[in-house]
Structures are given as structure tokens and as C-alpha cells.
C-alpha atoms as one frame of an Amber mdcrd trajectory, in Angstrom:
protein
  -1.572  46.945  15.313   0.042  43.750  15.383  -1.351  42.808  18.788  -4.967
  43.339  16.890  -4.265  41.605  14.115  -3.169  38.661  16.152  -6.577  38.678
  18.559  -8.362  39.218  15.306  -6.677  36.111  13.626  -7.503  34.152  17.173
 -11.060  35.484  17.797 -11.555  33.536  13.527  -9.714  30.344  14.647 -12.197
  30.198  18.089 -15.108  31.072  15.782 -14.398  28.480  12.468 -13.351  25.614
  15.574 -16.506  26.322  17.600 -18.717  27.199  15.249 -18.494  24.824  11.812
 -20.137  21.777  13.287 -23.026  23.791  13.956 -23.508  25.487  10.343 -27.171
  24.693   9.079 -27.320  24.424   5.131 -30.892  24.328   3.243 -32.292  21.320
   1.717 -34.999  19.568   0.323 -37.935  18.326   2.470 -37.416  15.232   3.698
 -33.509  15.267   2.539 -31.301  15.033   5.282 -29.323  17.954   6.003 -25.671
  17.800   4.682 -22.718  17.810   7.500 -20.278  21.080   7.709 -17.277  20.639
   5.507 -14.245  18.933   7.674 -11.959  22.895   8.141 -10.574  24.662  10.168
  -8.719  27.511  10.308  -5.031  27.668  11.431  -2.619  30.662  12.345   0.301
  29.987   9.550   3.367  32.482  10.582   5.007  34.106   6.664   6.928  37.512
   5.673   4.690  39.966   4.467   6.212  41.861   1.682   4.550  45.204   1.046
   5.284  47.118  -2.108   4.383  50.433  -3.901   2.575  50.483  -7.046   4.075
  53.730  -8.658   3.278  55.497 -12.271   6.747  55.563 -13.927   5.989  59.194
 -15.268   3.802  60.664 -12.521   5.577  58.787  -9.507   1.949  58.721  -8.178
   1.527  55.994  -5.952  -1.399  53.878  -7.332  -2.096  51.735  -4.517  -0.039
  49.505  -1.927   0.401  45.490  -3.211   1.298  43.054  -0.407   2.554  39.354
  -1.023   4.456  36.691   0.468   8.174  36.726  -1.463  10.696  38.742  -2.408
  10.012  38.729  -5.993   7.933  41.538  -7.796   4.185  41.261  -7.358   1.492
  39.564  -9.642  -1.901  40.800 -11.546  -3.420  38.118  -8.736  -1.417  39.891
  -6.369  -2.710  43.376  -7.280  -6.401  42.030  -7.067  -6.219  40.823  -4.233
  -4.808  43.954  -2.450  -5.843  46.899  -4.447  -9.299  45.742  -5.975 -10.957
  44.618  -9.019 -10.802  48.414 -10.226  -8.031  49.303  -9.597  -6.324  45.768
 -11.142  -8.439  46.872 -14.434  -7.042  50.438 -14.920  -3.403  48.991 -13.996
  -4.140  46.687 -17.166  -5.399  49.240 -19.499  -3.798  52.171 -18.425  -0.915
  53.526 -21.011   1.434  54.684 -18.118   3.915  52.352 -17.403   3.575  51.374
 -13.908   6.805  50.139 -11.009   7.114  48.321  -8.468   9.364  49.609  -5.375
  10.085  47.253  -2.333   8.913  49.473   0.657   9.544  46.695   3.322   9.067
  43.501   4.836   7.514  41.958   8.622   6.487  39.063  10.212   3.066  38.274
   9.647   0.003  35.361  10.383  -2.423  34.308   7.932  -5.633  31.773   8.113
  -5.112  28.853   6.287  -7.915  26.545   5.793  -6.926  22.949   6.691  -9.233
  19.722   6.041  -9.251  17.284   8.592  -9.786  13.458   8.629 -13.115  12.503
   9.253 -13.883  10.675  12.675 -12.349   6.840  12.735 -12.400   3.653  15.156
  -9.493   1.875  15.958  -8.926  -2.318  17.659  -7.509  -3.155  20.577  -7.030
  -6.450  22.838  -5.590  -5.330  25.975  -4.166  -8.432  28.083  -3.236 -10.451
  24.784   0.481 -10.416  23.429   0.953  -9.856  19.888   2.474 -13.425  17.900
   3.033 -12.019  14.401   0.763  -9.836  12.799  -3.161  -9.716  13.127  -2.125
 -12.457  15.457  -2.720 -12.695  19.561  -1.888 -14.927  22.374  -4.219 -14.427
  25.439  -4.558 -16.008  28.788  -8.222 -16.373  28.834 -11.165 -14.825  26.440
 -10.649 -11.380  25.937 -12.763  -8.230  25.821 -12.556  -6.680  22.425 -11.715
  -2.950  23.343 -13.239  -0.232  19.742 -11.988   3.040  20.264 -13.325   5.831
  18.396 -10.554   8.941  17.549 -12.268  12.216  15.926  -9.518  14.958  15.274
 -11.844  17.999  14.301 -10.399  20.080  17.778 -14.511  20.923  18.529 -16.066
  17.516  18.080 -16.310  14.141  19.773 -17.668  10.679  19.039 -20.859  10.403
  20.231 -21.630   6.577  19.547 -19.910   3.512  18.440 -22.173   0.699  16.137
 -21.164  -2.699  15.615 -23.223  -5.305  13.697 -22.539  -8.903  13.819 -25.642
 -10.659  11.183 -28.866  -9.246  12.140 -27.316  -8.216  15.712 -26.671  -4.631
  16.782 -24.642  -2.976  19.371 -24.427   0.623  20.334 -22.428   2.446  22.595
 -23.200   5.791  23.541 -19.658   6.731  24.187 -15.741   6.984  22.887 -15.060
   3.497  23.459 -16.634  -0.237  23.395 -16.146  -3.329  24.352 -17.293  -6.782
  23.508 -16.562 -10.228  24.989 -15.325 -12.390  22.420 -16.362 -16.054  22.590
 -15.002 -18.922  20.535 -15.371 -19.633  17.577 -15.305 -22.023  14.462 -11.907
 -21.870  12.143 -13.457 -19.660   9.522 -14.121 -17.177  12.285 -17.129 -14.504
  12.962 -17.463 -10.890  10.782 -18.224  -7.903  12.380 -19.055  -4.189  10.787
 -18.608  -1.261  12.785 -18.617   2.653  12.646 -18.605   5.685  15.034 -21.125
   8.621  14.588 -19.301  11.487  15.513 -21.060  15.300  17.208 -19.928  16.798
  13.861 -22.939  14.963  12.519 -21.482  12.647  10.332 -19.863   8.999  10.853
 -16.746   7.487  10.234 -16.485   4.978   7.694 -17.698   1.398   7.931 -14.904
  -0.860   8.579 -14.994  -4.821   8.831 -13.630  -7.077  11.378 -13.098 -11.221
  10.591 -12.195 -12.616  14.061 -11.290 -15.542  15.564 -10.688 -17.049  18.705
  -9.512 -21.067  19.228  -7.854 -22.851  22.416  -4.090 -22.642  22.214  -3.007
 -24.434  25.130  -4.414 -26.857  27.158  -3.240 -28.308  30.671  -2.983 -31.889
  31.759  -6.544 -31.813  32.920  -7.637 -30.704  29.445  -8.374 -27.038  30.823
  -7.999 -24.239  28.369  -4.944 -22.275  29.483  -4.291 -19.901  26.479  -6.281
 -18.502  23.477  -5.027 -17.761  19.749  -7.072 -14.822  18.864  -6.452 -13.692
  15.354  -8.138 -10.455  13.607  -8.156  -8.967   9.887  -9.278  -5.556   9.854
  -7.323  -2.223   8.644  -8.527  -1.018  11.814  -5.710  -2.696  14.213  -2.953
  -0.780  14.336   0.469  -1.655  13.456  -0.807  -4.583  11.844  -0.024  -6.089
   8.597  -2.111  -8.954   7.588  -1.753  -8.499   3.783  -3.813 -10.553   1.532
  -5.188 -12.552   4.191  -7.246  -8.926   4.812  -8.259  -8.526   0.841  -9.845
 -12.278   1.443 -11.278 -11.965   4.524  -9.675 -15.613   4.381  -7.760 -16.841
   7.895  -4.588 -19.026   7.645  -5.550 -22.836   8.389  -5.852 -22.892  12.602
  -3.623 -26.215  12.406  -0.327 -24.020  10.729   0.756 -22.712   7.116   2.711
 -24.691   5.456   6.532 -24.257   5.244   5.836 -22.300   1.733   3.719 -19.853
   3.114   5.697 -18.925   6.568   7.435 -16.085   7.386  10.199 -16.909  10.033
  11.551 -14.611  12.741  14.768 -14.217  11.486  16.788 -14.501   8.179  18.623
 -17.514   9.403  15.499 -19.377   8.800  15.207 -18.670   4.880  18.484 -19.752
   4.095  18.372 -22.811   1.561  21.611 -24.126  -0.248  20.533 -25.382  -3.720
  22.879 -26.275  -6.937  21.318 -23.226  -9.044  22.975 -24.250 -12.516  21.875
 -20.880 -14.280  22.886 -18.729 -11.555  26.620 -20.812 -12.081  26.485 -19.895
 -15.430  25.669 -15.707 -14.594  27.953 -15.773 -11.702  30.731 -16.901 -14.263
  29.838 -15.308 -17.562  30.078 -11.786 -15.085  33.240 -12.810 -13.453  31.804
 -13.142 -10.069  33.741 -16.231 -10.047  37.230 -17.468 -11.672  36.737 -20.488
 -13.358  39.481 -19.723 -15.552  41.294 -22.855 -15.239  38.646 -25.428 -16.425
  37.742 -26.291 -20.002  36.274 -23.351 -21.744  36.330 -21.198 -18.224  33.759
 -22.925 -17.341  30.858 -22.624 -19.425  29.335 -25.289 -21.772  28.512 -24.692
 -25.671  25.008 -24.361 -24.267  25.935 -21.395 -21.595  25.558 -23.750 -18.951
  28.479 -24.430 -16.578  30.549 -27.043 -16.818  31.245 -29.924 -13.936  34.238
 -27.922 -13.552  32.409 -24.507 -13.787  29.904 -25.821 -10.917  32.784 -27.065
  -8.918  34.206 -23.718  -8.621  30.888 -21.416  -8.143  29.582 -23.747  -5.492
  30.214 -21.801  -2.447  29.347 -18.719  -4.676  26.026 -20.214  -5.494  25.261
 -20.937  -1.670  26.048 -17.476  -0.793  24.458 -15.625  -3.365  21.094 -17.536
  -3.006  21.166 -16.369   0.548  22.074 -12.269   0.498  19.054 -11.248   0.035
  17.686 -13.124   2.990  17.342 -10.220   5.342  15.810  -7.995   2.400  13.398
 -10.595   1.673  12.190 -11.089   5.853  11.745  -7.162   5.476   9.477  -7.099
   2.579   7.146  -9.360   3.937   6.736  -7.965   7.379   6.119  -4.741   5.336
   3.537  -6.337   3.429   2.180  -9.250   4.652   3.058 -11.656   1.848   5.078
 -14.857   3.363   8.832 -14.721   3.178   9.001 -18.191   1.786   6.807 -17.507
  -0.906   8.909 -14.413  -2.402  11.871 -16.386  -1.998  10.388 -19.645  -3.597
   9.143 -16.684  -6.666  12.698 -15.622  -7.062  14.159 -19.468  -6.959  11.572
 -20.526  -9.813  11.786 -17.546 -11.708  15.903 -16.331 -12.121  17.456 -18.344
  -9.356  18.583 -14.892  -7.755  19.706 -13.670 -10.681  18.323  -9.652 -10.852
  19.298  -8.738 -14.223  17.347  -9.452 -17.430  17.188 -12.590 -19.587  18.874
 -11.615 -23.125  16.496 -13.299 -25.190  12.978 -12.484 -23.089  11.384  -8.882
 -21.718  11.727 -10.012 -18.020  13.505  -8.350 -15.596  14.919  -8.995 -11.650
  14.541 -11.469  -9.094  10.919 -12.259 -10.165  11.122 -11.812 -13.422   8.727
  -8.751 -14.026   7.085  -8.229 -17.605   4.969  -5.120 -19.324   2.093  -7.298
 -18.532   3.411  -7.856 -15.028   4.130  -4.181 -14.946   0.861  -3.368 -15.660
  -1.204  -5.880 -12.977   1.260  -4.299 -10.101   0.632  -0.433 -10.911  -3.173
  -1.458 -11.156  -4.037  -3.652  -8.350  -1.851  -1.939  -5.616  -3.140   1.536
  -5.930  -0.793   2.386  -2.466   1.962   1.176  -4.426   0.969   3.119  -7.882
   0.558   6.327  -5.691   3.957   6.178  -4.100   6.221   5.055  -7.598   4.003
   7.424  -9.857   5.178  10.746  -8.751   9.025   9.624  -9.710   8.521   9.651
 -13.474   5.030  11.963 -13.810   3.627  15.192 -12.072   1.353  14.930  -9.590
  -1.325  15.843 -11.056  -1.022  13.356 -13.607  -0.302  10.924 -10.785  -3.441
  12.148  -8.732  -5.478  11.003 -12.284  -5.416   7.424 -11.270  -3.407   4.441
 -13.125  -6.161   3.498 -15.378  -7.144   7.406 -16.336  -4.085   8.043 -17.612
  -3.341   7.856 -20.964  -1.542   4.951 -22.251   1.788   6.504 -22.967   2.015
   7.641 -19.713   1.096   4.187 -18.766   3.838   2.798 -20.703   6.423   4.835
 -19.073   5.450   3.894 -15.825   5.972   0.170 -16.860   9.243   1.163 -18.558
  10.202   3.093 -15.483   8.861   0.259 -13.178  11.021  -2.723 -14.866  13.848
  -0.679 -15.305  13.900  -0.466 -11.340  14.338  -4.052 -10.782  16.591  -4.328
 -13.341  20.090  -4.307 -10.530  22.697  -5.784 -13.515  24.886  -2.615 -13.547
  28.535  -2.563 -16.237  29.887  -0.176 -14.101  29.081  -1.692 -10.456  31.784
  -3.310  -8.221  30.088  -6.925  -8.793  28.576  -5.986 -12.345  25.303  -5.382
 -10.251  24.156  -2.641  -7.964  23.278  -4.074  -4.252  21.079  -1.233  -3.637
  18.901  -1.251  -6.420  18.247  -5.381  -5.782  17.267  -4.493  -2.430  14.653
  -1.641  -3.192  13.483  -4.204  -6.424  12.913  -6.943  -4.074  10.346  -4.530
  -2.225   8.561  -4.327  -5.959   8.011  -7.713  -6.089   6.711  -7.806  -2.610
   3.879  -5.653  -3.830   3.628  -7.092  -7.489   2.623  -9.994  -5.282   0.078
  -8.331  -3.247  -1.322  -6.720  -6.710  -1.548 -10.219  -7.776  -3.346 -11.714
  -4.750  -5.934  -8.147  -5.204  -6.808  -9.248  -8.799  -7.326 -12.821  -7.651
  -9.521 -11.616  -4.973 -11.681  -9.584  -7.538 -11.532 -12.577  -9.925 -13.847
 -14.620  -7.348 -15.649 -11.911  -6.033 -16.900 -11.427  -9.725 -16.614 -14.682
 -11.425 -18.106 -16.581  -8.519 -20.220 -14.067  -7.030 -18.861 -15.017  -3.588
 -16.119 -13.644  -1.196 -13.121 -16.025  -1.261 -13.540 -17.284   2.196 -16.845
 -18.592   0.901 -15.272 -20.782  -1.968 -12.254 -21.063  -1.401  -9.541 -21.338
   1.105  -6.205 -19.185   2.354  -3.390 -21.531   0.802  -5.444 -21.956  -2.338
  -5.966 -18.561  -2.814  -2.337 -17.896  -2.847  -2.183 -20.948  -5.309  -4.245
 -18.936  -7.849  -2.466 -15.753  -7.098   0.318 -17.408  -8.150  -1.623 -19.129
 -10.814  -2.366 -15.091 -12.357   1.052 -13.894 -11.747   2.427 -16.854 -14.172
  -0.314 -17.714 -16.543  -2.102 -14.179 -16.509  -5.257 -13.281 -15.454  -7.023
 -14.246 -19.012  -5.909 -17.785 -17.505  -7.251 -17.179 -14.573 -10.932 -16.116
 -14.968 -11.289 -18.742 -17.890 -10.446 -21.746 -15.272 -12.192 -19.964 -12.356
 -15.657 -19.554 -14.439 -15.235 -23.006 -15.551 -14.964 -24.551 -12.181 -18.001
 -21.662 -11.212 -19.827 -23.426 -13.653 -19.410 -26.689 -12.946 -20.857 -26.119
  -9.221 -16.955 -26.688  -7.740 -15.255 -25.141  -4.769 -12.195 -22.819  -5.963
  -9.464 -25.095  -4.950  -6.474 -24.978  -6.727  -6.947 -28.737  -8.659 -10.430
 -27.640  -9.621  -9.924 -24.798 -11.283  -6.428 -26.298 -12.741  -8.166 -28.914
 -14.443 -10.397 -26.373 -16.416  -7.235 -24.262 -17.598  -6.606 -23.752 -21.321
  -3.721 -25.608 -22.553  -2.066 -22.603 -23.327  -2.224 -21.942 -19.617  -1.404
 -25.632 -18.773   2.235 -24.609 -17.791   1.062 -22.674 -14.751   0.520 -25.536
 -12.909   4.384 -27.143 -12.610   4.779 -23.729 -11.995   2.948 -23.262  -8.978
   3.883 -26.788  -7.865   7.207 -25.535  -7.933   6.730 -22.811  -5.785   4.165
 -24.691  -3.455   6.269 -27.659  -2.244
């Protein structure tokens, strides 16, 4: 029996693999027919419990219930095995009814499994990778588009890629296109793969770019800086460069916006008064001997105070150095940027301020709170299931309802919150770490909303109005000031016919939201 039931359960795997793509379903004239679902059936190995449904006055046995645990059976249970009459006299019936464990075997079942839908993935064979979405290539390269379909009984069947008005097709798994180069803003592309399952993957978008890199004496090209944004190149990280479809200046970022190859490179040794004053007040440092242990009528240290948490300061502003490089190469924003956020913001302090609602390296409010959980919906989808079910989770941040909201801000501040009374140094090194990935992607929920701000205020993409270093200007602009701030200015300088650089739209900010711009100064130079 067993050796049937196992060519039975194979003959129904062949049949769904082979078989689903070619399902017909009725439609409409002129509609186009709808594609198979994306299932298939797979061979799941469980214990079969089989059990005796027995009157407790007769002993009849009613009928024989099997399920999948040791545990007594269910009405579903009965159903399922016995039948919709017989689970109706079992509920209405006066006798008492038992369950007896008869026994228990190895057993397969079907299980229905949905798979991805078809996809197309980038490639530049013969180019080294520089940093990410980055390549350095000896001479123009060929542009390799692979498609992938994982349904076992399909295959792509054509690749389309549209640059403008411009179509290619290839009638196979793979494609390639000569790139030529280009201006600095680079050249889009669009591209899909239709797949024998009879439907297509989805349409993906390519911004490319390819400038000389190295030249010999003679002037001759001798290398190529090809750089792409697309989701579609694997292992690659661009980050809000992607969201823009906005390339980093071909000339070099500035220092603010770099992210160097090694933590060495961040470190910075500043006089950080206020982080003197925490490092004393917490007894991070002795400054017992100097007038009033160091700390001024104001809270600020002393000249004695600073004297003594000097090489404190210098190493403090530096441990999270390494924490900092990781963040960025796991989201794309610059190194130098979060570190210039946390300088500006708590000079590496990641407690809270006693007498605002801010909390951690960066500082994070409600409102702050909020713009992360709803601009990086990765993010929200990863931190959500730690304080709410997942079916709550699975609702969406802005379907939820706003005291579940509010615990998820609650819950998200608390987590960069690393002061800790009962903690070695008075704060816990762990939680800092895992807060200074939060701000990381508070930052790329910040450069998302700025991106939507000019897609909808100025009814252009950002690479259309604006630049890359300006766009993190009014990212940073929306983190501080708030994204009322933000749309005000950027309709303003809309209005007025003016490119979104960052001294345009200052000029047209409220002078509520006037303080913004020391503040992105700060962080800028």
C-alpha cells in the first residue's frame, strides 16, 4: 500500500508540474485569457496518526479519524476523514463519543507551494566591481540580462528591453547589449522577460552609465567606470541613489557623502563638550579631583572636567566606527553622513535628552518614528512582527490602527534608547550597535519621502530637477525640519520655475523651518 500511495503522490506532482501552465480558463471575447496560478505540488514527509471514533456506551466504532499529531482529533478533523454526515450525527448525536489512539506511520502529503513568478537579473562579465552599483572595465562592455523562471515546467521564452522609443527582443534566456558612452546623467532602460507559463516577469528599470576612467599618455581610453542602479544587479546596494534614479557626480562625492573601505577612515577626534559632560555625569570618567567633579552650574564640563575626558571623548566618538561602515554597506546610505547625523545630533551620546522626547545616536522622535516605519516598508516588515502578530503586521503600517501604530513608535525609540542603570558602562554596547542599524534605515525612509516629495510636488523624477548631493541635502532637510517643511519650500521653489537645489528651496522655507538649514550645513561640510 505504501508503495501505491507513494506512485500515486508522484504520478500528482508529474501531473500539477507538467500540466498547470497549460490549464485553459474561460473568458470574455476579446479578454485575454488569464495565466495558471504560480503551484505546484510537493511530496511533504509527516506522521499520520490514525484514531478510532468509538460510542462510549455501544463501543461501536463510528468511523476511523486520521490527523497529523498526537493530540485528540478535531470536528475539522472528523470532516475531513469521515464525511459531512457522519461529522453531523457525531454533533447531534446524544451518545457520548471517544477517541482511542490505534497507531501511528510515516506518511507523504501534497502540499501546494506558490512559486515566484519569472525574473531577469544584470550582469557585466569582464568588469571588476569598485563599491556598489559601481564597475571598473577594461574596454566597453557587453551588458549580459539573464532571465531565471523557477516554476520546475517552464522557461523564459523572450527577454524585452526598451531604451525611449527603441525596442529589443531576444528570443531566448539571456541578452546582451553593447553599452556605449554616455553623458553624466546616464541612459534608462526598462526591461522584462515573458516566460512559457504565459505570463512575464515584472518590469524593472535600469539607469546606466558608462565614462572614461583612465587614459594613457597618448590620450587613449584605457579603462571605463561603468555604474548601474537597478534592483536587478545582484549583491548590489545602491540605496537612495536607486529611489532617485539620481547618479553620484562622475567627478567624486564629497568627503560628507563617502563611504571609506575601512573604519580607520571615519575616525575624527573632536572636543564634544556635551558628550564630556555625559561621560562624567555617568562616571565613565573620574573627574573627581577638579572643582565640582567636573561639571559646571550649567551641566557643562569644566576646563578641568574637559581636561580629564579628553582621551575619553576621542575614543568614544570613534567605537562605533566599524558599526557605522556596516550599516551603510547594508544600506547604501554614506558612512560619513550617519556619522556626521550622530555628531550634530547627541555627539555619540545614545541615551535620551532629559528634557526632550529624542532618543539615541540620531536623536529619533514619535514623528521620526513614524516617517521610518512608513517610508521603509522592508524595514516596517522586519521590526513589526517583534511587538504585533503577523497578521496585524501583514495589514500594512498605515492600515493599522493608530494604537498599534503608537506602540510600534514606542517600541521603535525604546530600541535605540542603549543608556542602561544596570550595564557595565551605564549603557548597553549591543543595543547601540543594533540602534545604529535603525538610523541607517530612518535615513533611507527619509531620502524615500524626499523622493516622493518631488515626484509629487514637482511632477518630475529627481534626476530631472535636482541633483544626487542635493537630494541628500533635502533628505536631511525632512529628517530635521519635517516633511510639512519640506513640501512647503519644495512647492515654492516648483512655483517659482527653480531647479530643486538645496539654496532654492532653502530660501522659500518657513521661518519656523529656518533652523534646518545650519543644520544641514552642519552635517554637509
Amino acid at each position: 500500500m505504501a508503495a501505491r500511495l507513494k506512485a500515486t503522490l508522484l504520478m500528482v506532482l508529474i501531473c500539477l508540474a507538467l500540466a498547470a501552465p497549460r490549464v485553459v480558463y474561460a473568458h470574455l471575447p476579446g479578454e485575454e485569457p488569464k495565466p495558471p496560478e504560480r503551484v505546484v505540488g510537493v511530496p511533504v514527509a509527516y506522521t499520520r496518526h490514525e484514531w478510532w471514533l468509538v460510542g462510549a456506551k455501544t463501543g461501536a466504532i463510528l468511523c476511523r479519524v486520521y490527523n497529523d499529531r498526537p493530540t485528540y482529533p478535531t470536528g475539522s478533523d472528523i470532516r475531513a476523514s469521515c464525511g459531512e454526515q457522519v461529522y453531523a450525527y457525531w454533533r447531534s448525536a446524544e451518545e457520548p463519543f471517544l477517541f482511542q489512539h490505534l497507531r501511528e506511520e510515516p506518511a507523504e502529503r501534497i502540499e501546494v507551494v506558490q512559486i515566484d513568478k519569472a525574473s531577469v537579473w544584470l550582469s557585466l562579465p569582464g568588469c571588476k566591481s569598485t563599491s556598489p552599483a559601481s564597475f571598473s572595465c577594461p574596454v566597453l562592455p557587453m551588458l549580459t540580462f539573464t532571465g531565471e523562471e523557477p516554476y520546475p515546467a517552464a522557461k523564459i521564452s523572450a527577454i524585452h528591453i526598451f531604451q525611449g522609443d527603441s525596442e529589443t527582443i531576444c528570443k531566448r534566456e539571456t541578452c546582451r547589449i553593447a553599452l556605449t558612452q554616455t553623458g553624466e546623467q546616464g541612459v534608462l532602460f526598462e526591461f522584462w522577460a515573458d516566460s512559457t507559463f504565459r505570463d512575464t516577469s515584472d518590469v524593472y528599470r535600469l539607469l546606466w552609465r558608462a565614462l572614461p576612467e583612465g587614459r594613457d599618455a597618448s590620450g587613449r581610453v584605457t579603462s571605463w567606470k561603468v555604474d548601474l542602479l537597478s534592483t536587478q544587479l545582484r549583491d548590489s546596494v545602491p540605496g537612495c541613489a536607486l529611489s532617485w534614479e539620481t547618479f553620484p557626480p562622475a567627478a567624486g562625492l564629497p568627503n560628507w557623502l563617502q563611504t571609506p573601505d575601512s573604519p580607520e577612515k571615519l575616525a575624527s577626534s573632536v572636543t564634544y563638550t556635551y558628550l564630556a559632560s555625559r561621560l562624567i555625569a555617568s562616571k565613565m570618567v573620574d573627574a573627581s579631583t577638579c572643582p565640582a567633579f567636573g561639571l559646571a552650574p550649567t551641566g557643562m564640563p569644566n576646563i578641568c572636567g574637559l581636561e580629564k575626558s579628553r582621551t575619553a571623548v576621542a575614543a568614544w566618538q570613534n567605537r562605533f566606527d566599524r558599526s557605522i561602515l556596516d550599516a551603510a554597506r547594508k544600506t547604501g546610505v554614506p558612512a560619513q553622513l550617519i556619522k556626521n547625523v550622530f555628531a550634530r545630533e547627541s555627539q555619540f551620546w545614545p541615551g535620551r535628552y532629559s528634557d526632550w522626547n529624542e532618543a539615541g545616536l540620531g536623536q529619533l522622535t514619535d514623528y521620526g518614528a513614524d516617517t521610518t516605519l512608513r517610508w521603509n516598508p522592508l524595514f516596517y516588515a522586519e521590526f513589526c512582527p517583534w511587538e504585533l502578530s503577523r497578521e496585524d503586521c501583514a495589514l500594512g503600517y498605515d492600515n493599522l490602527k493608530e494604537t498599534d501604530r503608537a506602540t510600534l513608535r514606542r517600541a521603535l525609540m525604546r530600541s535605540v534608547n542603549a543608556i542602561c542603570d544596570d550595564c557595565e558602562e551605564g549603557f548597553d554596547p549591543v543595543h547601540a550597535e543594533y540602534s545604529i542599524q535603525v538610523f541607517a534605515q530612518a535615513l533611507l525612509a527619509n531620502c524615500n519621502q524626499a523622493d516622493a516629495v518631488v515626484k509629487e510636488i514637482a511632477g518630475k523624477r529627481p534626476n530631472q530637477v535636482s541633483s544626487y548631493t542635493d537630494m541628500w541635502r533635502l533628505t536631511l532637510l525632512g529628517y530635521n525640519g519635517g516633511v510639512g517643511c519640506l513640501i512647503r519650500a519644495v512647492g515654492k521653489a516648483s512655483e517659482a520655475g527653480e531647479s530643486l537645489t538645496f539654496e532654492n528651496v532653502a530660501k522659500h522655507l518657513d521661518q519656523t523651518c529656518g533652523q534646518s538649514i545650519q543644520y544641514v550645513k552642519d552635517i554637509s561640510q
